[in-house]
N, C-alpha and C positions, 0 to 999 in steps of 0.2 A: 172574707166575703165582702161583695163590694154593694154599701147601701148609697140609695140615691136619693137624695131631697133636692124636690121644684119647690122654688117660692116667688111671692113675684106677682101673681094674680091677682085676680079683681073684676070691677064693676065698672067700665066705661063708657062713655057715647062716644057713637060713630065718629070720626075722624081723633079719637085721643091717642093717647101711647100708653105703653105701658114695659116696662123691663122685668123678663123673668131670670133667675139665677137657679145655674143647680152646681151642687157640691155633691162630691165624692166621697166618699170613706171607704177606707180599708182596701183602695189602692190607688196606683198617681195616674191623674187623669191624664195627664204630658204623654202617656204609652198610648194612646189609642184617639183614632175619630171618633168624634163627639155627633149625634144628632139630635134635635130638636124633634120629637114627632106632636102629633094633635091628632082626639078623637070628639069630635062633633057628635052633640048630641044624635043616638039613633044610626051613626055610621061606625063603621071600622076604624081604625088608627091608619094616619097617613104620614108622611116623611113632610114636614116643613122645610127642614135646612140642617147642610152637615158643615163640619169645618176639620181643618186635618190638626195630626198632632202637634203641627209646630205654629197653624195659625193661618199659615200664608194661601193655604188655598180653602175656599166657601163653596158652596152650592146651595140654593136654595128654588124651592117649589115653581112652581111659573105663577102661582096663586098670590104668592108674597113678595115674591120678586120687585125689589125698589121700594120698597116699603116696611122689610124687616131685617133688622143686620145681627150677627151670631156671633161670638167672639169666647175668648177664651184665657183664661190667669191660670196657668200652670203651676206656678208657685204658689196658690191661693185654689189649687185643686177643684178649681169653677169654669164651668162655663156660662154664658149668657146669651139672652136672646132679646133685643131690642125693638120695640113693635111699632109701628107707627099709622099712621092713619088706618086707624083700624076699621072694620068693616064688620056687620054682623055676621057673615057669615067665616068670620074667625072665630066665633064662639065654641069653644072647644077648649076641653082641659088639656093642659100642654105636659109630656112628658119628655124628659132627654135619656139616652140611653150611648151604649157604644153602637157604632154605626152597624160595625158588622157581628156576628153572634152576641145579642143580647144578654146583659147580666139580668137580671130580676127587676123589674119594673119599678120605681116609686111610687107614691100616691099621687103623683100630677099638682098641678095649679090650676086650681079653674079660671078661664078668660071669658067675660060675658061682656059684649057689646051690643051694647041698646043705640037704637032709632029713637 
């Protein structure tokens, strides 16, 4: 069974950074696309950014677009999510999952960005 831990989160003002990491257990994250998603206080979960199993190809939201990069250590069964000038309305706890049929959610990392 495959559990997922986001860590990484935190307390910002606008324009900071901030780097989230998730690990894998109990299977190799190298077999599968990874996504990043975020659910904003009050909304649904959305897609930030996916990246494929070998690395070489990304996509990400038109929302974070040039300001957040997504990457991945296969041998260190991690992915990561790099945040950059961040914005309040990235305030959203951040979850990664497989891109396509979902394992079991983790508890997320809360991201809060203050004005």
């Amino acid at each position: 069974q495959v559990q997922l831990v986001e860590s990484g989160g935190g307390y910002v003002q606008t324009g900071g950074s901030l780097g989230l990491a998730c690990f894998a257990s109990g299977r190799a994250l190298s077999e599968y696309p990874i996504g990043w998603f975020r659910r904003p206080p009050g909304k649904k979960r959305e897609f930030v950014s996916a990246i494929s199993k070998s690395g070489m190809t990304t996509v990400y939201a038109d929302s974070v677009k040039g300001r957040f990069i997504i990457s991945r250590n296969n041998a260190n069964n991690t992915a990561y999510l790099q945040m950059n000038d961040l914005r309040s309305e990235d305030t959203a706890k951040y979850y990664c999952n497989r891109l396509v049929a979902s394992w079991d959610w983790g508890q997320g990392t809360q991201v809060t960005v203050s004005s």
